[in-house]
C-alpha positions in Angstrom: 104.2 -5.4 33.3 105.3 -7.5 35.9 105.4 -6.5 39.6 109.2 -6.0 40.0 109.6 -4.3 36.8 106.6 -2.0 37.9 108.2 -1.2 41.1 111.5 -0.5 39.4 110.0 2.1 37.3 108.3 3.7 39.6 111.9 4.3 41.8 113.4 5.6 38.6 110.3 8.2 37.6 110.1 8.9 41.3 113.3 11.3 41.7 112.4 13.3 38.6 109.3 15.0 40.2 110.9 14.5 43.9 112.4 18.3 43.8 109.2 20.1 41.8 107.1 18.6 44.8 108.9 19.3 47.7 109.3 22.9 46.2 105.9 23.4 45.8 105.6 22.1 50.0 107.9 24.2 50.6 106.3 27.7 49.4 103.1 26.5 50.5 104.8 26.3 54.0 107.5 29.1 54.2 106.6 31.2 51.6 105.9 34.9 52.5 103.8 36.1 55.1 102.2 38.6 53.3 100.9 35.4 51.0 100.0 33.8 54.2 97.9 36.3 55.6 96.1 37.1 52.3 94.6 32.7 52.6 90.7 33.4 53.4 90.6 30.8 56.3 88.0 32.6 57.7 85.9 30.9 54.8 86.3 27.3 56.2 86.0 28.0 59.9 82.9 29.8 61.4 84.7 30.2 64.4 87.4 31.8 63.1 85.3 34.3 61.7 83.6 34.6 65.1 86.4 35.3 66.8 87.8 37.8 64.0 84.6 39.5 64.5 85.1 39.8 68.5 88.6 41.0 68.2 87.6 43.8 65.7 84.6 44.4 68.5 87.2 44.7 71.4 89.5 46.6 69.2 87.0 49.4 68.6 85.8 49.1 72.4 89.7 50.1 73.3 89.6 52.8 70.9 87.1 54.7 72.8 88.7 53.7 76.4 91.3 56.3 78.4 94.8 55.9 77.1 97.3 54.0 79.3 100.0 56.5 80.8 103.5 55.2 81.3 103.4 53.7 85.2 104.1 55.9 87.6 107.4 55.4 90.5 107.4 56.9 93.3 109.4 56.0 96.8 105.5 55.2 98.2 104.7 51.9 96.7 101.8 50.2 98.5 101.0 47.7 100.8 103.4 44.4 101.5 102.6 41.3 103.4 105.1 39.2 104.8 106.7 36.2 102.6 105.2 32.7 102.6 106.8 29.0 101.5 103.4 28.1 100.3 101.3 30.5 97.7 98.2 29.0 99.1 98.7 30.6 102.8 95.4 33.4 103.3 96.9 36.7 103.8 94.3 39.4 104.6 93.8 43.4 105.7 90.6 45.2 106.5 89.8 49.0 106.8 87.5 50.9 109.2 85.9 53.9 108.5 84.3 55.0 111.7 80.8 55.3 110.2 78.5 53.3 108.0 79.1 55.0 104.8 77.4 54.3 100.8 79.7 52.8 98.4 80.0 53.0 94.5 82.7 50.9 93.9 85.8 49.4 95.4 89.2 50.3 93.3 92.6 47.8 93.6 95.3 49.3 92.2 98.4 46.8 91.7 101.8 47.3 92.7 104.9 47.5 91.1 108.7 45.9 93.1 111.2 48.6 94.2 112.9 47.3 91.4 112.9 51.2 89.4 112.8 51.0 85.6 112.5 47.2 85.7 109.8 47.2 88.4 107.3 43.9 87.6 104.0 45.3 87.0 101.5 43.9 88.9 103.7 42.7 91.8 102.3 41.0 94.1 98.8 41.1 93.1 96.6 38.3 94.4 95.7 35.1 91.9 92.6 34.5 93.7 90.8 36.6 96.5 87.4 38.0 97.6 86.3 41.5 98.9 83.9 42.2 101.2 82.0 44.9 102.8 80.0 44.7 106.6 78.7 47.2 108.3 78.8 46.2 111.7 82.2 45.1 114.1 80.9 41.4 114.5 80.6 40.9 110.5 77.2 39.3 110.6 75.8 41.6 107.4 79.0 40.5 105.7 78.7 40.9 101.6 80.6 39.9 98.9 81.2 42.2 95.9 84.2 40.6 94.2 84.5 36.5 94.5 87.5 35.1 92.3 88.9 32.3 94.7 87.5 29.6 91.9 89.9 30.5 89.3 93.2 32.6 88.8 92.8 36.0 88.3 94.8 37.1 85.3 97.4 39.5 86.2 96.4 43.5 85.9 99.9 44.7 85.5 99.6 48.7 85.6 95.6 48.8 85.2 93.0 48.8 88.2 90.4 46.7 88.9 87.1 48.3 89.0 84.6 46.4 91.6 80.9 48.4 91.3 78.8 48.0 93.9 76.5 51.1 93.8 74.3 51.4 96.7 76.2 49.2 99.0 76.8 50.5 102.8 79.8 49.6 104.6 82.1 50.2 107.6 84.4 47.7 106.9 85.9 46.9 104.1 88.3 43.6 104.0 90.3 41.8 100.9 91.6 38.2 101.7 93.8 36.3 99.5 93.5 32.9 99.2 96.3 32.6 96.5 99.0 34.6 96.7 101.1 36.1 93.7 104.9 33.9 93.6 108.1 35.4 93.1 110.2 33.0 92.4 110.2 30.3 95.8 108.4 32.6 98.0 104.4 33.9 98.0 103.0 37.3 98.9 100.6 39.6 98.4 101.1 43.7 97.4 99.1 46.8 96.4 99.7 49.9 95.7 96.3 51.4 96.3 92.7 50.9 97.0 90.0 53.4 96.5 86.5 53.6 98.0 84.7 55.6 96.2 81.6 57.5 97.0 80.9 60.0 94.3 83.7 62.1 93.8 85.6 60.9 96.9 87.6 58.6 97.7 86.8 57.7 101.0 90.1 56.2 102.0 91.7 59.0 101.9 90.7 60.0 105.5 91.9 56.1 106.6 95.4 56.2 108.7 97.1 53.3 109.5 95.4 53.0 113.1 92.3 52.3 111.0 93.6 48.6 109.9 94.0 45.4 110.9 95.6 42.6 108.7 97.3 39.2 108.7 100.7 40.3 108.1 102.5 43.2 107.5 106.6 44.2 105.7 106.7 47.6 107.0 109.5 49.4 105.6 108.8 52.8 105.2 108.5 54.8 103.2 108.2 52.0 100.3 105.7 49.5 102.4 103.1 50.3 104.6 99.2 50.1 105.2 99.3 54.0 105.2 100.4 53.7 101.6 96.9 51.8 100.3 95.3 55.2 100.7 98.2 57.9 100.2 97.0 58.7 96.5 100.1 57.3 95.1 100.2 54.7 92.8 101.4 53.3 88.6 98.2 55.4 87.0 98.8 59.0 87.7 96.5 61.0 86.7 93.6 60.8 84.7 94.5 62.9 81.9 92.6 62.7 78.5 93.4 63.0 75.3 93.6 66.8 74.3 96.7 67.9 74.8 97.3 71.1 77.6 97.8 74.5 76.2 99.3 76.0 79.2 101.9 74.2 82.1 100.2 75.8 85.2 101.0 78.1 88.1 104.5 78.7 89.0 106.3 80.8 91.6 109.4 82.8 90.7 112.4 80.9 90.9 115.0 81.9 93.7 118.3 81.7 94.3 119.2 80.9 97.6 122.1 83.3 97.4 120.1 86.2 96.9 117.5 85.2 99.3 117.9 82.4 101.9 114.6 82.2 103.9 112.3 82.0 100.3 109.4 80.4 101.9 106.9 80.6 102.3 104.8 80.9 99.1 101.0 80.6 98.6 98.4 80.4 95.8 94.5 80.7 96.5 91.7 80.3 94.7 88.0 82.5 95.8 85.0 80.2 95.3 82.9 82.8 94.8 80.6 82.0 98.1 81.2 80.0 100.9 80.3 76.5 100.0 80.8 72.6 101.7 84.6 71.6 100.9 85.2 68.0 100.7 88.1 67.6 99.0 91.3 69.7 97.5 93.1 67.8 94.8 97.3 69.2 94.0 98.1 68.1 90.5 102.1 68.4 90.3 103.5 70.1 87.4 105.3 68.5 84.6 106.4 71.1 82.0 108.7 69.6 78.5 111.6 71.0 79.9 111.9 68.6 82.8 110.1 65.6 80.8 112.3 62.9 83.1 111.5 64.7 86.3 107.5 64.1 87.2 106.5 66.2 90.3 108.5 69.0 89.1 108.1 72.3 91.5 105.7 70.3 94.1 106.7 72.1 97.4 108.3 68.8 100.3 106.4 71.2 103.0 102.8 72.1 102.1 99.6 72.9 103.5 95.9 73.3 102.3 94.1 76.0 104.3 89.9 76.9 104.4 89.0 80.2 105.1 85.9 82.6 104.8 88.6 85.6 104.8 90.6 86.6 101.9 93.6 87.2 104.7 93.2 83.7 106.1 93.1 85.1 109.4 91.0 82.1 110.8 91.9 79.5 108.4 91.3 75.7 108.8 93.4 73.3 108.1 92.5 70.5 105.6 94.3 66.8 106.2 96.6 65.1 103.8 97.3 61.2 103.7 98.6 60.6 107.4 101.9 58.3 108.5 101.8 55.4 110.7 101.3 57.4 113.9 98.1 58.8 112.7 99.6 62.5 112.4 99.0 64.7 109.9 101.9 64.0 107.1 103.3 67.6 106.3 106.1 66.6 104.6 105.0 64.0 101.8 107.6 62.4 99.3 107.3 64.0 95.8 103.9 62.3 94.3 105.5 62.3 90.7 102.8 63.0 88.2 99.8 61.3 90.9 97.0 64.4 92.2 97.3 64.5 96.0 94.1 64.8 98.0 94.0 66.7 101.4 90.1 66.1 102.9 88.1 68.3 105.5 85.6 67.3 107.7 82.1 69.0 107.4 83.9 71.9 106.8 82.5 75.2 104.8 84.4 78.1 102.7 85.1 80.7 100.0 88.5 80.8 99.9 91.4 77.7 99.5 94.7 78.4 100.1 97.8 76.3 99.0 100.9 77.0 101.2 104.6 75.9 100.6 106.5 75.7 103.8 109.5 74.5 101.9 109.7 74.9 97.9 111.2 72.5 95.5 114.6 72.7 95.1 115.2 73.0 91.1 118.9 72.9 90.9 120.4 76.1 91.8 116.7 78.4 92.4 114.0 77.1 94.4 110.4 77.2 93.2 106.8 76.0 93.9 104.3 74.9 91.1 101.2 73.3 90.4 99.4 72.1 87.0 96.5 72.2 88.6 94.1 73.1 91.7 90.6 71.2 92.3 88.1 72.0 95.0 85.2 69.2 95.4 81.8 70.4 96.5 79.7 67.2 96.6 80.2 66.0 93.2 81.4 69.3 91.6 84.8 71.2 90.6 84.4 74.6 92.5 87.4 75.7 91.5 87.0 75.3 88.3 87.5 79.2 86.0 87.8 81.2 89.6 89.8 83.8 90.4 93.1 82.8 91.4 95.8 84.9 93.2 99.4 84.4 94.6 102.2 85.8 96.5 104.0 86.0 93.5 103.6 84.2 90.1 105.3 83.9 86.1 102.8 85.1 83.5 104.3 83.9 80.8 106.0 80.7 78.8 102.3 78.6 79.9 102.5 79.9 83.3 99.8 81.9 84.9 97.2 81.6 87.8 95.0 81.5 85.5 96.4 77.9 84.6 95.6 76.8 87.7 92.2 76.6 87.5 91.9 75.2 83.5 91.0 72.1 83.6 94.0 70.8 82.1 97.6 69.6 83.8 100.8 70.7 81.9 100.3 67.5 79.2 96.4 66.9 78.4 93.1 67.7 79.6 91.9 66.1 83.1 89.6 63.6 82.9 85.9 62.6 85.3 88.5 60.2 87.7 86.0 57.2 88.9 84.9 57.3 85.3 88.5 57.0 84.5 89.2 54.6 86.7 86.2 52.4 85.4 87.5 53.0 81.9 91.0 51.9 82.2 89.6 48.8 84.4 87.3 48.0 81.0 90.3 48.5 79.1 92.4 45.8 80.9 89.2 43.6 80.2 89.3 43.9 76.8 93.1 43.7 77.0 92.5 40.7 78.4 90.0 39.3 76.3 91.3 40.4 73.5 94.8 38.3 74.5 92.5 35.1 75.1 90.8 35.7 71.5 94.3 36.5 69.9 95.9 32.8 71.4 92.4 31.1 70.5 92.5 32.5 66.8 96.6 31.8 66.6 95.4 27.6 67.6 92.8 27.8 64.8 95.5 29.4 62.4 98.0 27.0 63.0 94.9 23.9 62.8 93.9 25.2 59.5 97.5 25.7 58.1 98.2 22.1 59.5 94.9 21.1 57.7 95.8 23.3 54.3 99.6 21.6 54.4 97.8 18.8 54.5 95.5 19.1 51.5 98.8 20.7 50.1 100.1 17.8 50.5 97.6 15.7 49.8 96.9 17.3 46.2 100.6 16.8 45.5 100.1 12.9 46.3 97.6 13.0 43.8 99.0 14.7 40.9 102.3 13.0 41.1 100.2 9.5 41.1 98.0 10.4 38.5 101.1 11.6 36.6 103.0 8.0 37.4 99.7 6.0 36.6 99.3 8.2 33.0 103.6 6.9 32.6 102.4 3.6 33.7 99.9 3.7 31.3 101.8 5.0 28.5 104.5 2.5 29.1 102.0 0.0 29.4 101.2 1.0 25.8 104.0 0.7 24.7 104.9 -2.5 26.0 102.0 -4.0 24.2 103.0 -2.5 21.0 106.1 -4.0 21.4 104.9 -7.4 22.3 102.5 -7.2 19.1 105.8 -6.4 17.4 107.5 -9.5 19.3 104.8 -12.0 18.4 104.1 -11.0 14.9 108.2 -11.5 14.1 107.8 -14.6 15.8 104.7 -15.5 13.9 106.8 -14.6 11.0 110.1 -16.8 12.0 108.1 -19.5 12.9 105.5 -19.6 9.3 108.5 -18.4 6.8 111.8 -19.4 8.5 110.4 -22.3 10.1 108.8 -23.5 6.3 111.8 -23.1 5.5 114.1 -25.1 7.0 111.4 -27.7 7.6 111.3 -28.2 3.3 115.5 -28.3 3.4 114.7 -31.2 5.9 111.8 -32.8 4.1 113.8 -32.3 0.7 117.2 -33.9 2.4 115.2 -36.8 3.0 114.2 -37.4 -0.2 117.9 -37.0 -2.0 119.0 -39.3 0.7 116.3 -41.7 -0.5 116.9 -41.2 -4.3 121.0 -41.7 -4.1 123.5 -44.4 -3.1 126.5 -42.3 -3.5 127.7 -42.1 0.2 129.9 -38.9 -0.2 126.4 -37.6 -1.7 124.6 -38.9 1.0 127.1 -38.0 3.8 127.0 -34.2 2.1 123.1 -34.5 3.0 123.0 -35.9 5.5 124.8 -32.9 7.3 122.2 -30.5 5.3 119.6 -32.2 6.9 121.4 -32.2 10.5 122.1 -28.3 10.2 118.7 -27.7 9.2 117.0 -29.6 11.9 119.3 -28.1 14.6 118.2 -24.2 12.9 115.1 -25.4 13.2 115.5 -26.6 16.7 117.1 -22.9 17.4 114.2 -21.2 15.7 112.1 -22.5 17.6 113.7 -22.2 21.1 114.2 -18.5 20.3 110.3 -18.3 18.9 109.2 -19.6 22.1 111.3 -17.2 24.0 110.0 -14.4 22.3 106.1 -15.3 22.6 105.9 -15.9 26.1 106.2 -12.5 28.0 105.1 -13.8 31.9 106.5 -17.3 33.4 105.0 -18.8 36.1 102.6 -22.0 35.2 105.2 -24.4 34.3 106.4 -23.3 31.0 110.7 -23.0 32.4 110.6 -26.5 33.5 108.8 -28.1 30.5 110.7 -26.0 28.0 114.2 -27.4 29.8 112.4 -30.8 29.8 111.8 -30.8 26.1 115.1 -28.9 24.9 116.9 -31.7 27.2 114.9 -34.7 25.0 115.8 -33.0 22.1 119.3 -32.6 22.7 120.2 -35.6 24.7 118.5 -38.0 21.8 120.3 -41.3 22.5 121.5 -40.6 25.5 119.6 -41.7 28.5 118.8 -39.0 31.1 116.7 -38.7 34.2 115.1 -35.3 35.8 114.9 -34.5 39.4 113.1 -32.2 41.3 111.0 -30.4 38.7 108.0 -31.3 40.3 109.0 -30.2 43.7 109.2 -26.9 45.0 112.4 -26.3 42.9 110.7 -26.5 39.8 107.8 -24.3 41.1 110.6 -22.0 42.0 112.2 -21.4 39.0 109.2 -20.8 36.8 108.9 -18.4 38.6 111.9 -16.6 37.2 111.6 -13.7 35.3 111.8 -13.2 31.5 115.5 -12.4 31.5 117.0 -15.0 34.1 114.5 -17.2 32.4 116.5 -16.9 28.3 119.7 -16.8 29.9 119.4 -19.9 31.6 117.8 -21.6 28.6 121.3 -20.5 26.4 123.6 -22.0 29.5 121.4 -25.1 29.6 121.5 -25.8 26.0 125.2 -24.6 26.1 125.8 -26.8 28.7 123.6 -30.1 26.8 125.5 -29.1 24.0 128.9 -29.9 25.1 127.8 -33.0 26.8 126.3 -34.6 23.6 129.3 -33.5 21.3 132.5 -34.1 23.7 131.3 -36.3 26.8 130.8 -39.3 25.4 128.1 -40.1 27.7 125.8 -43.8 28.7 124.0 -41.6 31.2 123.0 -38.0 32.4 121.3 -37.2 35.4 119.4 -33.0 35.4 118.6 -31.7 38.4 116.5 -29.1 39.8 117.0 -27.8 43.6 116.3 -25.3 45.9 118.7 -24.0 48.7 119.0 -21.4 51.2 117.8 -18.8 48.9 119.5 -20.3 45.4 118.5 -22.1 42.9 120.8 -24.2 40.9 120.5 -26.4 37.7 122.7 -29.7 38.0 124.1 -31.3 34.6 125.9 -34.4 35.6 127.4 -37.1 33.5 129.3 -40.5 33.0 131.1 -39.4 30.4 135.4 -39.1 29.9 136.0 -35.9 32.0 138.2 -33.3 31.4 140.9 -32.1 33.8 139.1 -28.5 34.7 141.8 -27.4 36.5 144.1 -27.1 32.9 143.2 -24.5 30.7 141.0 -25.8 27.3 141.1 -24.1 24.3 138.5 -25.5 22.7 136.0 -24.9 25.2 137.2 -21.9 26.6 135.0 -19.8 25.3 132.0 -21.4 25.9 132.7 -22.2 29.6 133.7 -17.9 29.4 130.1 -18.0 28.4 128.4 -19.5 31.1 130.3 -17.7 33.7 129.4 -14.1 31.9 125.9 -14.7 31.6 125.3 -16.0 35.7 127.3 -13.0 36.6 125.1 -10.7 34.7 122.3 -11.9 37.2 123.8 -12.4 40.4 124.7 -16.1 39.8 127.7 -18.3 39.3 128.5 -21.6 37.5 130.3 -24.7 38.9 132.1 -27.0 36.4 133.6 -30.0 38.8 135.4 -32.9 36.2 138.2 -35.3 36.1 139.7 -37.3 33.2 137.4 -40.4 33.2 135.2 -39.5 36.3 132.0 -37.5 34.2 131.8 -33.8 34.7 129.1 -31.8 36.7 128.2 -28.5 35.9 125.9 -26.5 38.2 124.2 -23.0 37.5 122.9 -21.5 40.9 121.0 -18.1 40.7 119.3 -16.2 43.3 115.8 -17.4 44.5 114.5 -13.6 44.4 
């Protein structure tokens, strides 16, 4: 098959398997994602499978971490520094606690905006810092537990970050940030908390706002302040487990301000047993279901935590609460929501703990005090926990009771070991973390080895629809030969019977000529013998034709050259150009062009021999800006070609249908005793 008519086959098969293809793509790509997520890439990528295999790691790790609560809001949000052009500006604050003390770990708890409901999580938390610990004023034991001013820390949003460093002794304890968090065009840095702990303790809690210094400070009480690093409030509330609460806690009896205008105080104690060390008292604020969107519910805005040896309190101490700016004792604390407050003694010893609301909660239209729960820390040890508990009055009943108070449980779940809480939530956003980096690393090797699979999808479809074009080539090639077999064997046939033939009518037409003298006769056979040559002629034209399937080595030119001899016999003629470029040119030609011009050329010869009456013919072959022409010229009479001819109408029809059907055109240029041209252009290509 020739290269052209190869090409045009393939743009006609082409289409037909166009639409089966690109529907086959097209599921590969869109189709479900259940389908999707059911492909074994894991098979071709180890890594894949490595990072499958961390994810399901992380995923059982979280399982067995403390549940994240929903953050906690409250009016005291943390500490603020003042805002910067430049997030690179150091902003800084350092605590003092009086005495060299021993050090588990160091606790930042992120902030949230005073934004309510909407509040960023993790606002203003630093993207690169260090902490430190010294034990002297000079800073010359300085030591660094935390050091991530190298590379951004990711963001914590509601989780802490849990610093060990057990066995550590410190006075001072300083964070600096060396990048600050950006909102928007401006920098800053913000916390809500941070915890020092030492055992059980958090040893911050004693820390007033005299006990800093810092870079910079927004104080705007009672949202920002230095006091409110170490006031107990912050997003985690409180570390509640799992199992859920089957009481609510101790509650007071609600009163109506009508009926009794004075209702404070009330008071709920707990006996200890013996006297023991007190360190710490911790006030877990009720939360029953009926007040779900109201955290802190029944936690008294006056309060105090009292020590005494005597059930009476008749010489009680006084423990301390988080203290305000001025270094007082803060009796009057915004509502804590669901966060335990803390109120710490000071080497102090006791059998008996006594809560005391100055002013109750106001609940509408009755007042009340309650508490989920009350904790007394002896070293490292829940005192309270299962003691006696009594009250100046209390509601037994509904989930309520003193006994409540002292259960182990808030109003919602079971209370949890806090620093090992703390460290558990801070593994938590670790994982979290980690888990996010694995997720984005195995979505890039998803999408690679989809990309790579659409590829292959692809690439198999290339493949199948080639081999299915080269098995049509194939069969067409087939084909084709069968068919040529079929066009040479008729030809064979023409040329050995046909072409017998007419050669005997000739051979016998020249015998009778020979045998008689009768000119009518020999006129009669002498146009026998004419016809039979020209058939023959024509047979053979049309058997030469049919034999030669490819042009190209000089056959179109030599096969005009000998039809012109043939035809022009006694006529002198003289050829141009066919053994330039021209002639190279159209032998090139394909098969149809190729018969087409051979019938206009002998159509063309024909005309000239029988009506020209021609001395002298001159055939030229030329090449020109992309055509090619065929040039029959002669001296002969001429015809006016601008009248119409009936005799030769049709064949001049002729010529003009057959170069239209290829593109080309024919020129006839003649006058009445001036010769006539006739030129047949076609395309070069």
């Amino acid at each position: 098959m020739a290269t052209n008519d190869a090409d045009r086959y393939i743009a006609s098969v082409m289409p037909r398997f166009a639409l089966p293809c690109a529907a086959i793509a097209l599921l590969a790509m869109f189709g479900g994602g259940a389908v999707r997520a059911e492909i074994p890439y894991g098979w071709f990528s180890p890594e894949l499978r490595r990072v499958a295999a961390e994810r399901e790691s992380l995923s059982r790790k979280l399982e067995s971490q403390p549940q994240v609560l929903d953050p906690q809001y409250t009016e005291r949000l943390g500490y603020h520094s003042g805002f910067s052009n430049s997030a690179d500006t150091v902003e800084w604050f350092e605590m003092d606690l009086h005495r060299d003390e021993a050090l588990d770990a160091v606790v930042l708890v992120p902030a949230t905006s005073n934004a309510g409901s909407s509040a960023t999580p993790g606002y203003g938390f630093p993207v690169r810092f260090r902490v430190e610990i010294s034990g002297s004023a000079d800073h010359a034991d300085r030591t660094v537990i935390a050091d991530h001013t190298s590379a951004d820390f990711p963001n914590p949003e509601g989780l802490p970050v849990y610093l060990p460093c057990p066995g550590r002794h410190a006075r001072f304890v300083r964070l600096t940030a060396t990048r600050l968090f950006r909102e928007g065009d401006r920098a800053l840095l913000a916390l809500g908390e941070m915890i020092l702990l030492q055992g059980q303790r958090n040893l911050a809690w004693r820390i007033g706002r005299a006990d800093f210094t810092y870079s910079r400070t927004m104080g705007v009480l009672p949202m920002w302040g230095l006091s409110n690093l170490v006031d107990g409030h912050s997003v985690l509330g409180p570390p509640e487990g799992p199992s859920p609460s089957p009481t609510l806690g101790y509650s007071s009896r609600k009163v109506s301000l009508l009926k009794e205008p004075h209702p404070a105080p009330r008071w709920v104690q707990v006996d200890l047993g013996a006297e023991m060390p007190v360190d710490e008292v911790r006030l877990f604020p009720a939360h029953p279901p009926e007040y779900a969107h109201r955290p802190g519910y029944g936690f008294p805005p006056g309060i105090k935590v009292e020590l005494s040896n005597d059930p009476e309190f008749s010489d009680p101490v006084e423990m301390t609460a988080f203290r305000d700016g001025s270094g007082a004792v803060q009796r009057e604390p915004v509502n804590p929501g669901d966060n335990f407050v803390a109120f710490t003694a000071h080497d102090e010893t006791a059998r008996y703990v006594r809560v005391t609301a100055t002013k109750l909660f106001d609940s509408g239209p009755v007042m009340v005090f309650a508490l989920a729960e009350m904790q007394v820390w002896s070293g490292d040890r829940n005192a309270a926990l299962g003691r006696p508990v009594t009250a100046s009055d209390s509601v037994e009943q509904g989930g309520w009771s003193t006994a409540a108070l002292v259960d182990g449980f808030t109003s919602r779940a079971n209370i949890l070991d806090w620093p090992a809480w703390l460290a558990g939530l801070s593994q938590r956003r670790e994982a979290q973390q980690q888990l996010a980096i694995l997720e984005a690393r195995q979505t890039e090797l998803l999408a690679r080895l989809r990309l790579i699979a659409w590829w292959l999808v692809a690439a198999l479809i290339a493949t199948a629809l080639l081999a299915l074009l080269g098995f049509n080539l194939r069969q067409r090639r087939a084909r084709q030969h069968e068919m040529e077999a079929l066009r040479q064997r008729i030809s064979q046939d023409l040329h050995d019977e046909i072409g017998s033939s007419l050669g005997s009518i000739t051979f016998i037409s020249d015998d009778a000529l020979a045998l008689t003298t009768d000119e009518a006769m020999r006129h009669e056979l002498g146009e026998i013998r004419e016809t039979a040559q020209q058939a023959l002629d024509s047979m053979r034209d049309i058997v030469r034709l049919a034999q030669n399937g490819t042009y190209g080595h000089g056959d179109l030119t030599a096969h005009l050259r000998e039809i012109a001899g043939r035809m022009l016999r006694g006529i002198p003629h003289t050829w141009h150009g066919e053994e330039d470029a021209a002639g190279r040119a159209f032998d090139r030609l394909s098969m149809a062009v190729h018969r087409d011009l051979v019938l206009m050329f002998k159509e063309a010869l024909h005309n000239l021999a029988r009506h020209a009456q021609a001395t002298q013919a001159d055939l030229t072959l030329a090449q020109d800006a992309g055509t090619l022409s065929l040039t029959i010229q002669d001296n002969g009479r001429g015809f006016d070609s601008a009248a119409k001819h009936t005799g030769a109408g049709m064949g001049l029809t002729n010529l003009q249908r057959r170069a239209a059907r290829h593109g080309g055109r024919v020129e006839i240029t003649s006058a009445p005793s001036q010769g006539t041209t006739v030129r047949i252009c076609f395309p070069a290509s």
